[in-house]
C-alpha positions as CSV (number, residue, x, y, z in Angstrom):
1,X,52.2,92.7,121.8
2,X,55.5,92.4,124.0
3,X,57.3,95.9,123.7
4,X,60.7,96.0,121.8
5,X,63.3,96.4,123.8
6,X,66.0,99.4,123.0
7,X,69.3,98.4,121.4
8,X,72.3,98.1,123.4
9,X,74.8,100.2,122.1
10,X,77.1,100.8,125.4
11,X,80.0,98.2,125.7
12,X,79.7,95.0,127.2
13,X,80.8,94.6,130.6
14,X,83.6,92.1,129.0
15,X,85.1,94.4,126.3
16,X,85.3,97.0,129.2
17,X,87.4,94.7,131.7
18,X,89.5,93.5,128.7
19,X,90.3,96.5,126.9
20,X,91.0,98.8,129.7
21,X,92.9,96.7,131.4
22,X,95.0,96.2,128.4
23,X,95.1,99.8,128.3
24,X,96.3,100.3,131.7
25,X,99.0,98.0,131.3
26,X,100.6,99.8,128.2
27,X,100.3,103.0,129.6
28,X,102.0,102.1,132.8
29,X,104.9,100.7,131.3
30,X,105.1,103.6,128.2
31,X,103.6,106.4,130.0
32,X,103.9,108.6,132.7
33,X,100.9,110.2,133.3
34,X,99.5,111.9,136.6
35,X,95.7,111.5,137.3
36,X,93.3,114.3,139.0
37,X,89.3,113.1,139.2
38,X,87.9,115.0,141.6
39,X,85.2,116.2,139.6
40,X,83.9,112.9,138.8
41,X,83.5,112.0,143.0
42,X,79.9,111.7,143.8
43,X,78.6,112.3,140.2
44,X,75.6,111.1,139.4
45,X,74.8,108.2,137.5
46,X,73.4,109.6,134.3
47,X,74.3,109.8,130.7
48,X,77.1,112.5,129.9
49,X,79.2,113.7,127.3
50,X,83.1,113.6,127.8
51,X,85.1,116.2,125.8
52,X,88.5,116.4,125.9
53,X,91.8,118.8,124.0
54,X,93.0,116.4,121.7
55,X,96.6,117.6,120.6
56,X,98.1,113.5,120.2
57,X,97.6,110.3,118.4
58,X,97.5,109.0,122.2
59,X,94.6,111.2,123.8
60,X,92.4,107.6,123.5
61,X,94.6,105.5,125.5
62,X,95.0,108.5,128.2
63,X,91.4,108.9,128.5
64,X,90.6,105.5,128.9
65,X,93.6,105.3,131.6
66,X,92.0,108.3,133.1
67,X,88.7,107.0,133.6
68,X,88.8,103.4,134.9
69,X,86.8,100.9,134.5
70,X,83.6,102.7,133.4
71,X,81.8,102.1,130.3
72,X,82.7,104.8,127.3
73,X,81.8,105.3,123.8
74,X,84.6,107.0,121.6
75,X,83.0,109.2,118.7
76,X,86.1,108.6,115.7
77,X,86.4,109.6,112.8
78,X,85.2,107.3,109.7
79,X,88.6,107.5,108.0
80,X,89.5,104.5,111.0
81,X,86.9,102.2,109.4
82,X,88.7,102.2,106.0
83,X,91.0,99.2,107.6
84,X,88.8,96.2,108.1
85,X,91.1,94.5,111.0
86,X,90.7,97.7,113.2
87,X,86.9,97.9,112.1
88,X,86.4,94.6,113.9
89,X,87.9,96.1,117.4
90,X,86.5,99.2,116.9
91,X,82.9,97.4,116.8
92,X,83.6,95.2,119.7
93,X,84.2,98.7,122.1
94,X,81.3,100.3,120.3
95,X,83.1,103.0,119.2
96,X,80.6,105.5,117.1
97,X,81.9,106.4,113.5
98,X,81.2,110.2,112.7
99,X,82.2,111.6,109.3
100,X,84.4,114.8,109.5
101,X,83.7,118.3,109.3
102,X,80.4,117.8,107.9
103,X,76.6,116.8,109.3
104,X,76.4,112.6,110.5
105,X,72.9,112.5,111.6
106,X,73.1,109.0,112.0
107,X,76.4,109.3,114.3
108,X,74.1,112.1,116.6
109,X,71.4,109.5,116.9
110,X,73.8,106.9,118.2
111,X,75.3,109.3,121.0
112,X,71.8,110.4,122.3
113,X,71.0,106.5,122.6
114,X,74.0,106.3,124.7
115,X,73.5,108.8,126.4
116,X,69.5,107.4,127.1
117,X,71.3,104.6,128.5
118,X,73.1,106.2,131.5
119,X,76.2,106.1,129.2
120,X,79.2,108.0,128.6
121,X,80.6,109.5,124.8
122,X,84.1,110.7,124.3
123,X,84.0,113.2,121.8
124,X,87.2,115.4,120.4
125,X,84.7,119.1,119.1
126,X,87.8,120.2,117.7
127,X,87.7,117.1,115.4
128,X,91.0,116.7,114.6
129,X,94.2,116.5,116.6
130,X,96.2,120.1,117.1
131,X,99.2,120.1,114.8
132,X,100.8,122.7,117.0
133,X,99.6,122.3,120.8
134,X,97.0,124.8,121.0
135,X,93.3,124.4,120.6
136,X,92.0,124.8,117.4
137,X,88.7,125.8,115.8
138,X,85.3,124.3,117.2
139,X,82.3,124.1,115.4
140,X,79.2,125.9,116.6
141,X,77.4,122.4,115.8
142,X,78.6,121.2,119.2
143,X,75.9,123.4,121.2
144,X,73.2,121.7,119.2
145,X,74.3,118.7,120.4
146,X,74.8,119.3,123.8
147,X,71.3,120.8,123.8
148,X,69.8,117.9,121.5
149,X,71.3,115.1,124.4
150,X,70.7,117.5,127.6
151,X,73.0,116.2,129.4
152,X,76.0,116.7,131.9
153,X,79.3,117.7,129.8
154,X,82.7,117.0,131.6
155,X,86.0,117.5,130.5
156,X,89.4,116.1,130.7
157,X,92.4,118.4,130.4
158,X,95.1,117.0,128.9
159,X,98.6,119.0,129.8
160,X,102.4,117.3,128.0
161,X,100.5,115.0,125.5
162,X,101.4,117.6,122.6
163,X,105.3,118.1,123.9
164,X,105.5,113.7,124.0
165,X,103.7,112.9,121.3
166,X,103.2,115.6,118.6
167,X,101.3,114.8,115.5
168,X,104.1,115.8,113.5
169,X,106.7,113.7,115.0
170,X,108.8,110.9,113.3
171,X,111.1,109.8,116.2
172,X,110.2,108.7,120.3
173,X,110.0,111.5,122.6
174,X,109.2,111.0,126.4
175,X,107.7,114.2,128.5
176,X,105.0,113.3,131.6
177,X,101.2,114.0,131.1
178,X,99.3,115.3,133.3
179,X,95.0,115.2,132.9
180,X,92.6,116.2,135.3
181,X,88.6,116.2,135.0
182,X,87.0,119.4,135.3
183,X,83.0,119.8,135.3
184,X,81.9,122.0,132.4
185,X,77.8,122.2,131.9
186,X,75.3,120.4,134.4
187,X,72.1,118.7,132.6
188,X,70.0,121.4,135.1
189,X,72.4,124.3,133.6
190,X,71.6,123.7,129.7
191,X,68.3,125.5,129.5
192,X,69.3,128.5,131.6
193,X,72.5,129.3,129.5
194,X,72.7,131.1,125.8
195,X,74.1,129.1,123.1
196,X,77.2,131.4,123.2
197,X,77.6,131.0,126.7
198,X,77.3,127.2,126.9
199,X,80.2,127.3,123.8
200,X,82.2,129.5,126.0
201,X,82.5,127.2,128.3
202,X,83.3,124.2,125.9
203,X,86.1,126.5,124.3
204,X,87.8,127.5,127.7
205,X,86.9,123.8,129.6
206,X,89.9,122.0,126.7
207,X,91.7,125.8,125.5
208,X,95.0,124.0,127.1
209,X,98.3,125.9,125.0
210,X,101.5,123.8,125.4
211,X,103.7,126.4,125.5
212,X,102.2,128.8,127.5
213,X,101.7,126.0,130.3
214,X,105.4,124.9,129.7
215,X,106.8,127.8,130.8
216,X,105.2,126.8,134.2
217,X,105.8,123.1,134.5
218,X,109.0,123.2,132.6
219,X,108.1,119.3,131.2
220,X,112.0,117.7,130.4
221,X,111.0,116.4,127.3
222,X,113.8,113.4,126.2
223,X,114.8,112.0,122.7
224,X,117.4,112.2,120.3
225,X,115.4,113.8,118.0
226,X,113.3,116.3,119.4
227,X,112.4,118.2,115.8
228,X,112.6,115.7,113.7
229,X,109.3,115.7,111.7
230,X,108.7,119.4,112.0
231,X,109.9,120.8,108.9
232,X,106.8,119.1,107.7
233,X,104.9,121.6,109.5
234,X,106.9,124.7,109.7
235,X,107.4,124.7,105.8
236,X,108.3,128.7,105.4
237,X,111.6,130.0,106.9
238,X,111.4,133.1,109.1
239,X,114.8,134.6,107.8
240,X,114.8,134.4,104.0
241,X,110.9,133.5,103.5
242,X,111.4,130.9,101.1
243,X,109.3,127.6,101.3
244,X,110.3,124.1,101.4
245,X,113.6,124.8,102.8
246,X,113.9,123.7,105.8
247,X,116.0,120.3,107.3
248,X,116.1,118.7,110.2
249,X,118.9,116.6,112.1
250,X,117.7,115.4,115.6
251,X,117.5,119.0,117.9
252,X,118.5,121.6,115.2
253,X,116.4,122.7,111.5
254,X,118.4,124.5,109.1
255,X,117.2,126.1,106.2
256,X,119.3,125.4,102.7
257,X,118.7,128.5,101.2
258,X,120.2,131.1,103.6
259,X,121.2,128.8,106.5
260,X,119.1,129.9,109.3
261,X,120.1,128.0,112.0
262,X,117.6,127.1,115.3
263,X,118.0,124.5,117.6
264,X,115.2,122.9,120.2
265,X,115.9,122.7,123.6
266,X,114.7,120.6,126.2
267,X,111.5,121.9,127.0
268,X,110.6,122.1,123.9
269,X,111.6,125.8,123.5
270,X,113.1,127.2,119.7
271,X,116.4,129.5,120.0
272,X,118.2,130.6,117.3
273,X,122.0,129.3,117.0
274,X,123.9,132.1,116.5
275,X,122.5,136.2,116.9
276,X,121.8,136.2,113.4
277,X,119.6,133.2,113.6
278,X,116.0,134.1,113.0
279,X,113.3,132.0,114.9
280,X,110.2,132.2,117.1
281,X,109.6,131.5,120.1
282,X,107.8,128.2,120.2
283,X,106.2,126.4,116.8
284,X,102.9,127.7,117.8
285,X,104.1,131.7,116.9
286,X,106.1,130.6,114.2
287,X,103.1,128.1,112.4
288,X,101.0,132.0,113.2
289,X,104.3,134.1,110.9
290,X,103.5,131.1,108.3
291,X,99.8,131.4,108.4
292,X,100.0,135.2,107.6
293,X,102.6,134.7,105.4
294,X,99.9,132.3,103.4
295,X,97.3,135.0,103.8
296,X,99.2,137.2,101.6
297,X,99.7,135.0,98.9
298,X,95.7,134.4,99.2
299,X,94.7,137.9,98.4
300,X,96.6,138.1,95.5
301,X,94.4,138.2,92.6
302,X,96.2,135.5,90.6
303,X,96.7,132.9,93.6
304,X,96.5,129.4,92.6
305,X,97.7,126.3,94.8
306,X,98.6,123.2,92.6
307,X,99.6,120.3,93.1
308,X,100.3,116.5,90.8
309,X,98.5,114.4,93.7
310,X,97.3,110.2,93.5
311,X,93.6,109.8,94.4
312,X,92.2,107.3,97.1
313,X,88.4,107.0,97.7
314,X,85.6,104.6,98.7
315,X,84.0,104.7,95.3
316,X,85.4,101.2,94.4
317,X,84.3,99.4,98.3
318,X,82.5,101.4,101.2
319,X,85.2,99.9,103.3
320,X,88.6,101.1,102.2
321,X,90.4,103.7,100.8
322,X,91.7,102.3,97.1
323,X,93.6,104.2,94.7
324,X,91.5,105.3,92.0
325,X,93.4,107.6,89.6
326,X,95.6,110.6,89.5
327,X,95.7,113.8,88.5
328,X,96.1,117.6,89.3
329,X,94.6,119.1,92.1
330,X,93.6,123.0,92.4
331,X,92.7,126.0,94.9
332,X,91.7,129.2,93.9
333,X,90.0,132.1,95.4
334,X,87.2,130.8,94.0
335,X,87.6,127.1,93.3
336,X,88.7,123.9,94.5
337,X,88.7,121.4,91.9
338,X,90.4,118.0,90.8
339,X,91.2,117.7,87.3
340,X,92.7,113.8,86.1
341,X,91.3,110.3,86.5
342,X,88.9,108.3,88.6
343,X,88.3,104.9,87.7
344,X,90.0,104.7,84.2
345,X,87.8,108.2,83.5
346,X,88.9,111.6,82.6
347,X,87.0,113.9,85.3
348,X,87.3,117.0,86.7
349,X,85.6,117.0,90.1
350,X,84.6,120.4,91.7
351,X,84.0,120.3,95.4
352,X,81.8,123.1,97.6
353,X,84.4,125.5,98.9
354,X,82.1,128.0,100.9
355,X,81.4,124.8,102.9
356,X,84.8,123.8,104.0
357,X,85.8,124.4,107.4
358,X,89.1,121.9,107.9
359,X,90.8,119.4,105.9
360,X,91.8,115.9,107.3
361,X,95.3,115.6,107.2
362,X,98.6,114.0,108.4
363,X,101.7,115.9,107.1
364,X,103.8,115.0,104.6
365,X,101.7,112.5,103.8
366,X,98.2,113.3,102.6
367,X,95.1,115.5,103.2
368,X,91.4,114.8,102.5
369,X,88.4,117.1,101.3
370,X,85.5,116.1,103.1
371,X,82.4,115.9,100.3
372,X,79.0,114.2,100.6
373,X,79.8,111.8,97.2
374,X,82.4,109.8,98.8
375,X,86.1,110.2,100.5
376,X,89.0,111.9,98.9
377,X,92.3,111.7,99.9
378,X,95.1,113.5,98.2
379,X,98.3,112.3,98.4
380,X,101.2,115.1,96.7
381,X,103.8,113.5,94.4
382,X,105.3,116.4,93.0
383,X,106.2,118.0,97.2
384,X,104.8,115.7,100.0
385,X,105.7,118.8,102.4
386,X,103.2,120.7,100.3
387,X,100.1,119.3,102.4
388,X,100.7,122.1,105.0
389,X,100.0,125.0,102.5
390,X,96.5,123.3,101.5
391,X,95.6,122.6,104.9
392,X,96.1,126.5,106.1
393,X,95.1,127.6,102.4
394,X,91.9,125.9,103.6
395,X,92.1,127.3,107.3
396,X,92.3,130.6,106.2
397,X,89.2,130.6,103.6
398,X,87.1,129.5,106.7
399,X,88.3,132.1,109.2
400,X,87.4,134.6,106.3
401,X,84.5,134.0,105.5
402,X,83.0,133.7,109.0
403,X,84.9,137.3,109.9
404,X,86.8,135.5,112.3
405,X,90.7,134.8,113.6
């Protein structure tokens, strides 16, 4: 009996000419990005995983400009398969679709037959991209993996894509990136390093903070609207403490209720406009002043986060995201539950708390709870802004419960 021969799952050689070279091209002519592989020189040919700080909507197109024409496998999340015209590109690059923030065995078992092919995966382990240019959480899950492939890890640091292209932003900005491979774990390493020393290094390889590496590099970040899209993000103001407040025009966010005034300069620095202004030094300290502000309001025996929200999910088609009802949506310290319609049918849905980590979100625009029935994704239409407070409600819970900051 002839022996079956193993699935391809790397990219053809054609998709890989075509798309990187497509890829090069746009980010020549909309980028500027410097390039340091030394660490890749004289590797050897052998399956790896590629990890990376992912603090832009733009960290695929600078990874695949960063690597060349080599054969990669980008791990994404499944919310990209819920549009059927990107599904069809995604498929022809062989890009693996991984649920987020909860177990995909079946997206594992596709990166380990890559990597038994000599190939290479790109995967994000913070899961989502930074809202604020510093790394976020990373799950524990990520050793397992690394131990269940036993392979070589490298990483790409990624320096300037948060200050060009911040997830929050809602006009062009233009600052130059800089990335550079570094070697993180060898596949003869693995077995001789702990499980906390082998996340270690993951955490430090792609700990890249913005701010902190600005006031080195001193990036010139240009656009006429450096802030705009912020006071989705930075939804409590320092001076008064009231939420929802803030306005932006171009460089400068003002709040409405006491007039605290702050203005972003060039490098992406906050200053406040007058002496009496109150502001932090960069977003990243003041999304921290909000957080803790938030943390307050969570030990409060009464708290309860509400809000009138329109419900999309895959109960309707596997492939896309429909609108299937609305309702209420609510967070205790307890609960997490959606009480309104789904399908035409009064419901009121109660989802695991205790096993949240993050929620998928963009801001001001919606916020998903991952669950193992189907997709959910929230969208506010009583305060759009107020997608911030459920994502660090949620944040918050997690670090809590783990006894950790």
């Amino acid at each position: 009996m002839k022996k079956k021969s193993p699935e391809k799952v790397k990219p053809s050689l054609f998709s890989v000419i075509v798309f990187i070279t497509l890829i090069k091209i746009y980010v020549f002519f909309s980028m500027r990005v410097t390039y340091d592989r030394k660490a890749l020189r004289n590797r050897p040919k052998r399956g790896s995983i590629l990890i990376y700080n992912h603090y832009s909507n733009k960290d695929h197109f600078l990874i695949t400009s960063a690597i060349g024409y080599r054969r990669i496998n980008y791990v994404l999340s499944g919310y990209f398969y819920y549009n059927p015209k990107l599904v069809k590109f995604l498929n022809f690059v062989r890009a693996i679709k991984k649920e987020q923030f909860k177990p995909d065995l079946l997206a594992i078992r596709k990166i380990k037959k890559v990597i038994d092919q000599k190939g290479l995966v790109a995967i994000s382990p913070t899961g989502q991209v930074s809202i604020h240019g510093n790394s976020t959480y990373i799950s524990p899950a990520i050793i397992k993996l690394i131990r269940f492939c036993n392979c070589d890890v490298i990483g790409l640091q990624i320096r300037g894509s948060h200050l060009c292209y911040p997830k929050w932003r809602t006009s062009e900005r233009r600052c130059r990136i800089d990335t550079k491979f570094v070697v993180v774990l060898t596949k003869e390493e693995i077995p001789t390093l702990t499980d906390e020393e082998i996340y270690e290094r993951v955490a430090q390889s792609i700990d890249i903070r913005e701010y902190e590496d600005q006031k080195v590099m001193k990036r010139v970040i240009k656009g006429e609207g450096l802030m705009e899209g912020l006071e989705n993000v930075l939804v409590v103001c320092p001076k008064c403490h009231q939420k929802y407040t803030n306005v932006v025009n171009k460089n400068e966010m003002k709040c409405t209720n006491c007039g605290n005034h702050v203005r972003m300069d060039q490098y992406g620095f906050l200053h406040g406009v007058t002496p009496e202004d109150k502001c932090f030094f960069s977003e990243v300290e003041w999304y921290e002043y909000q957080k803790e502000f938030f943390r307050k309001a969570l030990h409060e025996p009464d708290f309860k986060l509400q809000n009138q929200v329109d419900l999309f999910s895959n109960i309707k088609s596997q492939t896309t995201l429909d609108y299937v009802g609305s309702g209420v949506i609510t967070l205790t310290n307890s609960e997490l539950f959606y009480e309104g319609t789904i399908a035409e049918e009064k419901v009121v849905k109660y989802f695991k708390l205790d096993q949240l980590t993050q929620l998928p979100f963009a801001p001001a625009s919606h916020f998903e709870v991952p669950d193992y029935d189907a997709s959910f994704k929230f969208v506010p239409t009583d305060n759009i802004k107020g997608v911030m407070e459920w994502v660090i409600a949620i944040d918050i819970m997690h670090e809590e419960r783990h006894g950790n900051k």
